[in-house]
C-alpha positions in Angstrom: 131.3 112.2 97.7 129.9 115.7 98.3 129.4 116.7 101.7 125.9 117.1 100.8 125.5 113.6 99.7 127.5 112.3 102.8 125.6 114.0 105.4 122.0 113.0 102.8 123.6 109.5 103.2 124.0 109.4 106.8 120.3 110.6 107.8 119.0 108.5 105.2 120.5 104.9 106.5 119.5 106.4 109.9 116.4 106.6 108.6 115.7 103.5 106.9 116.8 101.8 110.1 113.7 103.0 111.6 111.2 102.6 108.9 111.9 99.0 108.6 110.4 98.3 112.0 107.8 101.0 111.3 104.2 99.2 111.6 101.6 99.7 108.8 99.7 102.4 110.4 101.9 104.5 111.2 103.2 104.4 107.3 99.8 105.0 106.3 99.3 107.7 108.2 102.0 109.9 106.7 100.6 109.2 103.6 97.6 110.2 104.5 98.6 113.2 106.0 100.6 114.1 103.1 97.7 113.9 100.9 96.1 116.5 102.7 99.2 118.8 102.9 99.1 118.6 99.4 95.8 119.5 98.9 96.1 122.1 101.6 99.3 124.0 99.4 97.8 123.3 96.2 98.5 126.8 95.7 102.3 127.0 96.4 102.7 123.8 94.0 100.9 125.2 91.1 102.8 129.0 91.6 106.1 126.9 92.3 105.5 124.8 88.7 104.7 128.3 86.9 108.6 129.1 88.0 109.6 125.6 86.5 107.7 126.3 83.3 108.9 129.3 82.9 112.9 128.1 83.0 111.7 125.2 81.1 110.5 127.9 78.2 113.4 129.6 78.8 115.8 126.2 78.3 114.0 125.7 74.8 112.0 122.3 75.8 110.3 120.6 73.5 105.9 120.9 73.7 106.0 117.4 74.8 108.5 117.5 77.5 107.0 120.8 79.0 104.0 118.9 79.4 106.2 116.4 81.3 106.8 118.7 83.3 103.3 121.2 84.1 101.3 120.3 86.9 97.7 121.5 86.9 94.9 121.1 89.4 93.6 117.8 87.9 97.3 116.5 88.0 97.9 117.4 91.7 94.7 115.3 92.4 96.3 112.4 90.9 99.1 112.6 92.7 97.1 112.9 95.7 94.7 110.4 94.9 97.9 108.2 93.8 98.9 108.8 98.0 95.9 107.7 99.4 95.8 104.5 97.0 99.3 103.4 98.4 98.0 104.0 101.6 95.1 101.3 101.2 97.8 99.1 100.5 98.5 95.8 101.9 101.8 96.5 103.4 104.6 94.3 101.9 107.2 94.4 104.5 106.9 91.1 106.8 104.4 89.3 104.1 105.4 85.4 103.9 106.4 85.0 100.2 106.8 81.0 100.8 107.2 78.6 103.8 108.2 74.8 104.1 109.4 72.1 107.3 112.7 70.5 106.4 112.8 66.7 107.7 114.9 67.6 110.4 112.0 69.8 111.6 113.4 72.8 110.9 111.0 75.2 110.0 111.7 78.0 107.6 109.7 81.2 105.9 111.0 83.2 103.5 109.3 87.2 103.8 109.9 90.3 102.7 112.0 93.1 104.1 112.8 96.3 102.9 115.9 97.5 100.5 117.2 100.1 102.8 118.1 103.7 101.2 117.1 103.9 97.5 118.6 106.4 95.1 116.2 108.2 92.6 117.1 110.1 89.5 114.4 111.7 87.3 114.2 114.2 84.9 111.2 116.5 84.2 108.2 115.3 85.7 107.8 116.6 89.1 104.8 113.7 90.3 107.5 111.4 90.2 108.4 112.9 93.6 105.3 112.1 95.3 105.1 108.6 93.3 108.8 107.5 94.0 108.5 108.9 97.7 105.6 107.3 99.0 106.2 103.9 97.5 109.8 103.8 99.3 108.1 104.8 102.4 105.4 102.0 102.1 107.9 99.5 101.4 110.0 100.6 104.6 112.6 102.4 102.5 114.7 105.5 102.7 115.1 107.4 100.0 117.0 110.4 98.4 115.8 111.8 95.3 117.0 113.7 92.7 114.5 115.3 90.5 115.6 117.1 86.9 117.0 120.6 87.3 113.9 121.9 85.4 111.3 120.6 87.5 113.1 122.3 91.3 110.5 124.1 92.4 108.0 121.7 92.1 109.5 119.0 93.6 111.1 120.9 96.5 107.1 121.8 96.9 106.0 118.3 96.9 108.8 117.3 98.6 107.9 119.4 101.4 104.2 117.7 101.7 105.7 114.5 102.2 107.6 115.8 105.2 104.9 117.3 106.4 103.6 113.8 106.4 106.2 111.8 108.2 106.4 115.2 110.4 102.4 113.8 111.4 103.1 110.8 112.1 106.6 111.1 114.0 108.5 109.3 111.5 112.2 110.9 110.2 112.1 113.1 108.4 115.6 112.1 106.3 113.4 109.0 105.2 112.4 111.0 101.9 115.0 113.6 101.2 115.5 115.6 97.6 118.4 117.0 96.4 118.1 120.6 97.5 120.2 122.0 94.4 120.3 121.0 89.9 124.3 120.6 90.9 125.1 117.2 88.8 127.8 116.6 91.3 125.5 115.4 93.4 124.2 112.8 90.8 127.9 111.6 90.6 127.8 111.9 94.3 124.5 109.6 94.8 125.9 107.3 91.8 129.2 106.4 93.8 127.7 106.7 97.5 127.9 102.9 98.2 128.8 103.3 102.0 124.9 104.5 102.5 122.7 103.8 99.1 121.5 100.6 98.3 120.3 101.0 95.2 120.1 103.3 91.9 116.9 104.0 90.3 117.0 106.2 87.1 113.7 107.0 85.5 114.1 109.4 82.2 115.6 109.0 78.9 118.8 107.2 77.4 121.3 109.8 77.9 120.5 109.8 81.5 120.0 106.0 82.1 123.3 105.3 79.8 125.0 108.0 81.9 124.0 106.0 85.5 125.0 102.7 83.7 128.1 103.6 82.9 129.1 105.9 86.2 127.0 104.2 89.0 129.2 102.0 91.7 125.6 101.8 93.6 123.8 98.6 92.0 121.4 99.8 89.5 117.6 99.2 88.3 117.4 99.5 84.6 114.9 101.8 83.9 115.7 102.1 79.8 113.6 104.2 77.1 110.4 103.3 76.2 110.9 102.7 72.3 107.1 101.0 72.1 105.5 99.0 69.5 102.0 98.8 68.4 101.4 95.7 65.4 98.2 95.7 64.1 97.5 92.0 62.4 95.4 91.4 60.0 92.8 89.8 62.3 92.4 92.6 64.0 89.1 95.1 64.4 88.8 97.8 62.6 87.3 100.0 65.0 89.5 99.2 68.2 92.6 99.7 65.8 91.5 102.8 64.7 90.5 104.2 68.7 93.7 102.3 70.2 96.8 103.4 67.8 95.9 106.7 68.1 95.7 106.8 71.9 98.5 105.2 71.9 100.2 107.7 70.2 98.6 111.5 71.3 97.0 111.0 75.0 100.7 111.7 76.2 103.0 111.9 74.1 105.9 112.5 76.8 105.5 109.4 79.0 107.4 106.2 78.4 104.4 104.1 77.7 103.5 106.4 74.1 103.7 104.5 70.9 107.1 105.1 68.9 106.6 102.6 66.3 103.3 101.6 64.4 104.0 98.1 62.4 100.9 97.3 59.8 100.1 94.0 59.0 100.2 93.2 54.8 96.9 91.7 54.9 95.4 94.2 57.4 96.9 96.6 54.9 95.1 94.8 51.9 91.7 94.5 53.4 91.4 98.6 55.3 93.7 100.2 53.5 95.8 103.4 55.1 93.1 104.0 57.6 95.1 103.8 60.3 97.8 106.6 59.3 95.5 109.0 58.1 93.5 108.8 61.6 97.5 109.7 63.0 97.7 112.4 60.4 94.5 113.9 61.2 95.1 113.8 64.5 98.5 116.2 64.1 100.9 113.4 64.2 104.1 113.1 62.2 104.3 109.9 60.5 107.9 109.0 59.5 106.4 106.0 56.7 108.4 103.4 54.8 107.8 101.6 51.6 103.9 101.4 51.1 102.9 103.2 54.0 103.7 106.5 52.1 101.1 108.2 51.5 100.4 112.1 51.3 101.0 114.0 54.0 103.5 111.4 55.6 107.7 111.7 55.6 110.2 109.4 54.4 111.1 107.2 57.5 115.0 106.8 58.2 116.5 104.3 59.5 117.4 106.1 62.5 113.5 106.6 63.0 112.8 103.2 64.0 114.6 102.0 67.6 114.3 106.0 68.2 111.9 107.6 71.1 110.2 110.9 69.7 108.5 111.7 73.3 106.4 113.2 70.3 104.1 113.2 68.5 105.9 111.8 65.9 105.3 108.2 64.9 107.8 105.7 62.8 105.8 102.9 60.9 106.2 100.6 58.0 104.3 98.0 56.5 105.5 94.0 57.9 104.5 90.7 56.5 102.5 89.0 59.7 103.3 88.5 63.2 106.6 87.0 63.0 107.8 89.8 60.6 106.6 92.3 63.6 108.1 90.1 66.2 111.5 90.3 64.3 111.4 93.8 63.8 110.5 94.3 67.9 113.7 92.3 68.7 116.1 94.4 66.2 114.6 97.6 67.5 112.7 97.5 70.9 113.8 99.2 74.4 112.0 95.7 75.8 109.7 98.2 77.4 106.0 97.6 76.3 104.2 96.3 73.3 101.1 95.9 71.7 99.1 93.2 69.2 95.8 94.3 67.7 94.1 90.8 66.6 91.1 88.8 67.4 93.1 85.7 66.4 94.0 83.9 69.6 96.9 81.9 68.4 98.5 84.7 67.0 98.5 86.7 70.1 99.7 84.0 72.2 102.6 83.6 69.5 103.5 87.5 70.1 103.2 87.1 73.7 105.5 83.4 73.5 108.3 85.4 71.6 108.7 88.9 73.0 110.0 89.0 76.3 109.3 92.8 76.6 108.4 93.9 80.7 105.1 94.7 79.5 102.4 92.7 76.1 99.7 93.6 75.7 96.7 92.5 73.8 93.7 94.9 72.0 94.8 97.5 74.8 96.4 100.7 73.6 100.0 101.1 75.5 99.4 104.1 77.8 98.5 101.9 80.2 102.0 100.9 80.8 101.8 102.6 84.0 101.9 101.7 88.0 98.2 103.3 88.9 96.8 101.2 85.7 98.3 98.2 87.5 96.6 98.9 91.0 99.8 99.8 92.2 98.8 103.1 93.4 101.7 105.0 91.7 105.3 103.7 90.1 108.8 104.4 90.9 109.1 103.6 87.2 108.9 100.5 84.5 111.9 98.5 85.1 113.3 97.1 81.7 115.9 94.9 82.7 115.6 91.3 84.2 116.5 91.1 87.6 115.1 91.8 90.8 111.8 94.0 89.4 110.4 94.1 85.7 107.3 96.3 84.4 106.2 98.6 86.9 107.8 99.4 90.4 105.7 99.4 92.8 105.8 99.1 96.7 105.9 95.2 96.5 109.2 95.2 94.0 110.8 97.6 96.4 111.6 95.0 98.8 113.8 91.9 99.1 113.5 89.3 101.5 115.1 87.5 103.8 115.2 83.6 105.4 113.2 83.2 109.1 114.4 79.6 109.9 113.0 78.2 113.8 114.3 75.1 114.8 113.9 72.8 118.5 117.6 72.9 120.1 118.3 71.3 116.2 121.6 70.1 115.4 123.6 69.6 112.0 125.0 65.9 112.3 
């Protein structure tokens, strides 16, 4: 390890030994009071992302990952807004997940407690900051972050509201710490620090997930690429097709939870038509079409197009033969990140939903909302793809473990 990361490491189990006997108000009010710091240097964020955007431009980012990574008014009110919501909370720390009386009278509860110190890489998007760091400090949890190089301004800015926050309420200040510095021997640092992290949370695309999963001597939290499907059956509306795949698609095109891969239905296709990808074409998406689904103004899908992420807007799709035809193709090519069916036939959607074990279905809902704040979560430390521990989104509650409170009466084994 880095110096850095060992004396990060230090104050941060420090920390978390502190936090996890920290009562609820006194959480609350650092998130609170962060909220307002925010709000109070709205200013020094916004002129500290203009630096950001301007490296990004200068790195040659793609449109869609700069806007992963601006921040503008209405954005820092979401991330405020996203503080105050974790705030009204129920804390999870100390909640009885179950509780039974053995015959031999023991009695026993089993509640949560936090992790301890949390690791947290990102790339690009600078709210992750404020979403990652008040979720850990809700759950009871210490954490160091390490935001992407591009996005250092504006994550040392937020960063320094959350201080400011645990500064108010006299908790430590090493409970949310950011990596202070785009050195990547810090991420290898963070990735091996087992003496003092807990566990690894990556949040960004493959190269940087594959690159934790195959480094990382910390336990990790998958947090994979979000290749995700829309099918559109052929029971499905017209009309919430048509207003669904393209939000799907274009309201972000840079977050996890935008649609990579549209899958028609034959008989949808019979009955409407190509609706669906001219309403993508008009809208300024790239449609990468197979088979039938070419039609003017689209391009020849590869077969490298489908399983791929664009974080564009650029859109894969090809024509399938019914539900089990889309739920093969999901299998062969999805992250297991989120998934849509578009069909006013029950059974069918509870066939999709039976077979695909995806962290997030969904049903007649487009999948942008494959996000923490949709859930009532408040905010996400990301959408965890793999199957243990914490699946979908990460919020406060999936940050914890638990532990065994067993009482007895002077009771003895025999």
């Amino acid at each position: 390890m880095t110096d850095l990361m060992m004396q990060m490491g230090q104050a941060a189990r420090a920390a978390a030994r502190d936090l996890a006997t920290a009562d609820s108000a006194t959480k609350d009010r650092a998130l609170l009071a962060a909220a307002e710091a925010m709000l109070a240097t709205k200013d020094a964020i916004l002129a500290a992302n203009a630096r950001d955007m301007d490296f990004g431009r200068d790195k040659g980012l793609s449109d869609a990952m700069m806007d992963r990574l601006l921040l503008t008014p209405e954005r820092i009110q979401g991330m405020v807004d996203g503080l105050r919501a974790i705030a009204a909370q129920t804390d999870p720390v100390g909640a009885e997940i179950d509780a039974w009386t053995r015959p031999n009278g023991l009695r026993i509860r089993r509640v949560r407690t936090p992790i301890g110190v949390i690791g947290v890489i990102y790339e690009s998007r600078p709210n992750v900051t404020a979403d990652a760091g008040a979720l850990c400090l809700k759950s009871g949890n210490a954490v160091i972050l390490r935001g992407g190089s591009e996005s250092l301004h504006s994550s040392l800015a937020i960063h320094a509201t959350l201080v400011a926050g645990l500064r108010a309420a006299g908790l430590p200040e090493a409970a949310i710490q950011l990596v202070p510095t785009r050195d990547r021997a810090e991420v290898t640092a963070m990735l091996q620090a087992t003496d003092f992290i807990d566990v690894i949370v990556p949040r960004g695309g493959k190269g940087l997930v594959g690159l934790v999963q195959k480094e990382a001597r910390v336990p990790v939290f998958a947090h994979l690429e979000g290749i995700c499907h829309v099918y559109v059956d052929g029971a499905a509306d017209l009309d919430k097709a048509r207003a669904i795949v393209v939000n799907a698609k274009t309201r972000r095109t840079g977050i996890c939870g935008s649609a990579e891969c549209l899958l028609i239905d034959r008989a949808f296709w019979d009955r409407h038509g190509d609706v669906l990808i001219r309403d993508l074409l008009n809208a300024g998406v790239e449609v990468r079409a197979e088979g039938d689904a070419q039609i003017a103004g689209t391009v020849p899908a590869t077969a490298e197009d489908f399983g791929h992420e664009f974080l564009d807007m650029v859109i894969a799709t090809r024509i399938v033969d019914g539900v089990g035809a889309a739920i093969d193709h999901i299998r062969r090519y999805g992250s297991q990140h989120t998934e849509a069916i578009l069909t006013e036939d029950d059974a069918t959607a509870d066939r999709f939903f039976r077979h695909l074990d995806s962290a997030i279905l969904l049903r007649n809902a487009s999948t942008q909302f494959a996000d923490g704040g949709e859930f009532g979560m408040g905010a996400e430390i990301g959408i965890a793809t793999g199957k243990l521990h914490a699946r979908g989104p990460v919020g406060a509650e999936q940050l914890t473990s638990f532990k065994y409170l067993v009482t007895g009466d002077g009771t003895i084994r025999p």
